[in-house]
C-alpha positions in Angstrom: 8.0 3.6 -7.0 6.5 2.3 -3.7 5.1 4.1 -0.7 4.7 2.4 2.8 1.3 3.0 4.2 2.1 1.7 7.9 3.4 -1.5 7.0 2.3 -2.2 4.0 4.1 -1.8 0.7 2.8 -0.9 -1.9 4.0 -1.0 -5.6 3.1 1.3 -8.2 4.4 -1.2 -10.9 0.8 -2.1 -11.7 -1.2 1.1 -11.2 -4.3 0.8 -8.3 -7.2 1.9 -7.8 -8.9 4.6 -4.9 -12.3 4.1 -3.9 -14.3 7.5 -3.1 -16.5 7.4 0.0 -17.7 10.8 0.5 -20.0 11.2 3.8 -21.3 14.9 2.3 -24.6 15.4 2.0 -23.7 18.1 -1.3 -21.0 16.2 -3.1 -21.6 16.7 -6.9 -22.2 13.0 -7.8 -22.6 10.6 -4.7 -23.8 13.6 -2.0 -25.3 11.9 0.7 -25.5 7.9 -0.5 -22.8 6.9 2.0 -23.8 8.6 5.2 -25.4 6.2 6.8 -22.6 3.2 8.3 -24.6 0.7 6.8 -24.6 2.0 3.2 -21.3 3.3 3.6 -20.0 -0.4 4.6 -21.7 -2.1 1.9 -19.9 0.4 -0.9 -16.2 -0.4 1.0 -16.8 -3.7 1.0 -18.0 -3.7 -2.8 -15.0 -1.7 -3.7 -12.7 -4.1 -2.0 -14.0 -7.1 -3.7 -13.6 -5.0 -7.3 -10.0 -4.6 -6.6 -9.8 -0.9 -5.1 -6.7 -0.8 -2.5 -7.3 2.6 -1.1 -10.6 3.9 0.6 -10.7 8.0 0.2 -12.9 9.0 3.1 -14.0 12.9 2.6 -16.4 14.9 4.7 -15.8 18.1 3.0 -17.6 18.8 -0.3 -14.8 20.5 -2.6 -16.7 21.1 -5.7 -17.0 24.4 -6.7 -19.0 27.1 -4.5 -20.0 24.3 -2.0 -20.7 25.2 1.5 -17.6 26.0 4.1 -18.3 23.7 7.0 -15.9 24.1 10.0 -13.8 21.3 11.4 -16.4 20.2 14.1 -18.7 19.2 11.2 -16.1 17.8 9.2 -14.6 15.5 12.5 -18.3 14.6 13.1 -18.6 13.3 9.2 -16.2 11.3 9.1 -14.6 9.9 12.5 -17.5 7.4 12.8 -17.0 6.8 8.8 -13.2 5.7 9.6 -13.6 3.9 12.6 -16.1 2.4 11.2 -14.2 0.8 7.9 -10.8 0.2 10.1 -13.0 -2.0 12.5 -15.2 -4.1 9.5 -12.1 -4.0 7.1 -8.8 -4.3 9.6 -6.7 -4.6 5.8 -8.0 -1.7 4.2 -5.6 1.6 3.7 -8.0 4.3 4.2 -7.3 7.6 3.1 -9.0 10.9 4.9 -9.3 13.6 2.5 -9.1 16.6 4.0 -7.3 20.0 4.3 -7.5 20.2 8.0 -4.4 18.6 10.2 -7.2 18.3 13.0 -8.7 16.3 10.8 -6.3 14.3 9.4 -4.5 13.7 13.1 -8.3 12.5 14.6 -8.7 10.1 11.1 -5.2 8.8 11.8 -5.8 8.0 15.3 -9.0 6.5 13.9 -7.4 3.9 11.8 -6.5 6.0 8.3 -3.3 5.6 7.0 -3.0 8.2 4.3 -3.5 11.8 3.8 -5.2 13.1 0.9 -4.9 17.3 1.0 -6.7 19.3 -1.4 -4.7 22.4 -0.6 -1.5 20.4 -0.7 -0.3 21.6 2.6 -1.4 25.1 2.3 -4.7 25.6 4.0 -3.2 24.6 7.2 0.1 25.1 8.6 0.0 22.6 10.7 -0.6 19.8 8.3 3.1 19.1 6.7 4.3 18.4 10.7 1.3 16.4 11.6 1.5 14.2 8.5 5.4 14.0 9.0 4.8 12.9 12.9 2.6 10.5 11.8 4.9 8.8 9.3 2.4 8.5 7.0 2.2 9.3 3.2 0.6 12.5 1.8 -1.3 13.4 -1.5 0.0 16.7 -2.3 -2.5 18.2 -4.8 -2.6 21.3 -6.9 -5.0 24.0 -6.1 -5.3 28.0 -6.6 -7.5 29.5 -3.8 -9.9 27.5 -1.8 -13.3 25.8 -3.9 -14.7 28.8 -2.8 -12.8 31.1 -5.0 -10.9 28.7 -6.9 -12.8 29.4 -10.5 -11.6 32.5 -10.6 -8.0 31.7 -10.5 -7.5 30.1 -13.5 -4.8 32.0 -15.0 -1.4 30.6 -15.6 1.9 32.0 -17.6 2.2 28.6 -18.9 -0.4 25.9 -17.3 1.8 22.5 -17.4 5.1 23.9 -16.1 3.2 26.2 -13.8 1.8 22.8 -12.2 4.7 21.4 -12.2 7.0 24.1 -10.7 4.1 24.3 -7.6 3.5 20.7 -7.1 7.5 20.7 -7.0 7.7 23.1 -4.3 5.1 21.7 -2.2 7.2 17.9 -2.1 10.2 20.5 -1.3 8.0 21.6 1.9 7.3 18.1 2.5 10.9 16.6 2.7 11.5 19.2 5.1 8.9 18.4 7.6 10.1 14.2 7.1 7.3 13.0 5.0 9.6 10.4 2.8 6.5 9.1 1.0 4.5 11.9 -1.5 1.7 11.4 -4.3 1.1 14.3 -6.8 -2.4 15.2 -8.3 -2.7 17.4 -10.4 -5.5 18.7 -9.0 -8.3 18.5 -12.5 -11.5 20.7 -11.5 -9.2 23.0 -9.2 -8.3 26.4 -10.6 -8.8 25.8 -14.2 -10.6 25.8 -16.8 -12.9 23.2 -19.0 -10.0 23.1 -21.6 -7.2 23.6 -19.2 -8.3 20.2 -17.9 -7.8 18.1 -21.0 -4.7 20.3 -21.4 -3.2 19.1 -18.6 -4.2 15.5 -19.6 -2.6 15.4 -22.6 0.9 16.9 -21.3 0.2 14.7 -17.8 3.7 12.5 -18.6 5.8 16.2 -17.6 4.8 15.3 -13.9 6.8 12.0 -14.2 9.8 14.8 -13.7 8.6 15.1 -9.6 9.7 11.0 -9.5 6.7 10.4 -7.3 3.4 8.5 -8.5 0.6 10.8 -9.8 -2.8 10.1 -8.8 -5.5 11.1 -11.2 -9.2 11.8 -10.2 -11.2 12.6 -13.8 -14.3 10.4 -12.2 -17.6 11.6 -13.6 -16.3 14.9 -13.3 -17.4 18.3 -15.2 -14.8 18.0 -17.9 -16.8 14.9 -19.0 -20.3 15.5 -18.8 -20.1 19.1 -19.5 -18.6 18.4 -22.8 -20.2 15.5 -23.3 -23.2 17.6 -22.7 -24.5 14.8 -20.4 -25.1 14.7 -16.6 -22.6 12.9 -14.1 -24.9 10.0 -13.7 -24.1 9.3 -17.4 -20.4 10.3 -17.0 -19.0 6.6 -16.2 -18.3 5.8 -20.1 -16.2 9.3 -20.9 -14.6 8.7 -17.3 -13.1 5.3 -18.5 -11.9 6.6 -21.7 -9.8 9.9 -19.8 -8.6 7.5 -17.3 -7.2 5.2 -20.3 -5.2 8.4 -21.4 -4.1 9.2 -17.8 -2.6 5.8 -17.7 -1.1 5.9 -20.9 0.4 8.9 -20.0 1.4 8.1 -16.8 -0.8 8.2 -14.1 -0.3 5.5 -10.8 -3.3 6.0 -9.1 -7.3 6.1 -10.6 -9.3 7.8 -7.7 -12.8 6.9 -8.9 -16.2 6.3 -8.0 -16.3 3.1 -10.1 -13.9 0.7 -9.0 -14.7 -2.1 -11.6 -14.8 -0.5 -14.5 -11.1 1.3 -13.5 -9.9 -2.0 -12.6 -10.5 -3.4 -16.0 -9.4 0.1 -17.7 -5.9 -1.0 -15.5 -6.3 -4.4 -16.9 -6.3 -3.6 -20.3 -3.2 -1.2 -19.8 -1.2 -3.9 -18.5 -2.4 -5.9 -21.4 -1.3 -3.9 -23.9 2.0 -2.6 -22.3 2.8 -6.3 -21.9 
């Protein structure tokens, strides 16, 4: 499987890596370490050199019962952030994570080449036709409610297949509106539950039904340290060990904080598959 992110090609043979930049002040692990240009420079370039080939710019804190900002704020964050990278780094294939097609049309115009959308398409109606304007791929990823509310929606008939069916019918609403190039995420944190999580893990291969790469982003997040009964700071070990299983079980994409230690997780995979 291949997507074309303006130009360049690129091959899920191998499985790559995403680099997380979030300009927040309140994200849960790297809140406020990237928002100055300098700092936020230094980490892309870093990242680079480890072997990432996406940059995930976000500048709206999705963990759970953060703080709604409005897209002013959110354009603000991150605009400077993205012109910024596509200026130092003309090669890089940013991605602007956002739910807003505001947003994602002023990133675009910035120099990002990729849409990464928490709500999947849903929390704006006018994201599926500005993505498909733009010609530009789109992570679709699965979400009940907004990261307001979404702990409270964590009931499914049957989790997997639930996934599944909604992830399928958001690539559906995606095809319609032109967007030929579509990444699934299961969406891990969003709407479910501690063991829901490493549910969803385990059975990650029944995605490989959609036919489009699945992106996985386990990095340092609750599922780890909370059972590990650790704090995220401490999460990088138990983050390479659930990314090893997401591989194995078919995963194309590691959206991480650590772009080293996934590379050499990838590495390894290849190793042994070979």
């Amino acid at each position: 499987m291949t997507i074309n992110c303006r130009g360049h090609l690129i091959d899920f043979k191998v499985p790559k890596v995403m680099g997380i930049l979030n300009v927040t002040p309140d994200s849960f692990y790297d809140g406020g370490k990237h928002n100055d240009l300098k700092a936020l420079l230094t980490q892309a370039e870093a990242m680079l050199t480890q072997g990432a080939t996406f940059l995930d710019v976000g500048g709206y804190s999705s963990r759970p019962g953060a703080e709604d900002i409005d897209a002013k704020l959110e354009i603000k964050r991150v605009i400077p952030a993205v012109t910024a990278l596509s200026q130092r780094f003309p090669d890089a294939l940013i991605s602007i994570d956002t739910f807003r097609s505001s947003v994602a049309k002023a990133a675009l115009d910035a120099g990002a080449c990729l849409v990464n959308d928490i709500s999947a398409g849903q929390a704006d109606p006018e994201m599926m036709a500005t993505v498909g304007a733009a010609g530009v791929p789109i992570i679709l990823m699965h979400m009940r409610g907004t990261p307001q509310t979404m702990l409270s929606m964590t009931q499914y008939d049957h989790l997997v297949l639930d996934v599944t069916k909604e992830l399928a019918q958001r690539i559906a609403q995606a095809r319609q509106h032109g967007i030929s190039d579509v990444i699934v995420d299961p969406g891990f944190g969003f709407a479910k539950t501690t063991a829901q999580n490493f549910t969803l893990l385990a059975e990650l291969e029944h995605l490989e039904h959609l036919d489009v790469p699945i992106l996985i982003g386990l990095s340092r997040k609750s599922m780890i340290y909370k059972t590990l009964k650790i704090n995220p700071e401490e999460a990088l070990n138990g983050t390479t060990a659930l990314n090893t299983i997401g591989l194995r079980n078919g995963a194309s994409i590691l959206r991480v904080h650590d772009v080293a230690q996934a590379q050499e997780t990838i590495s390894l995979m290849q190793a042994l598959k070979n």
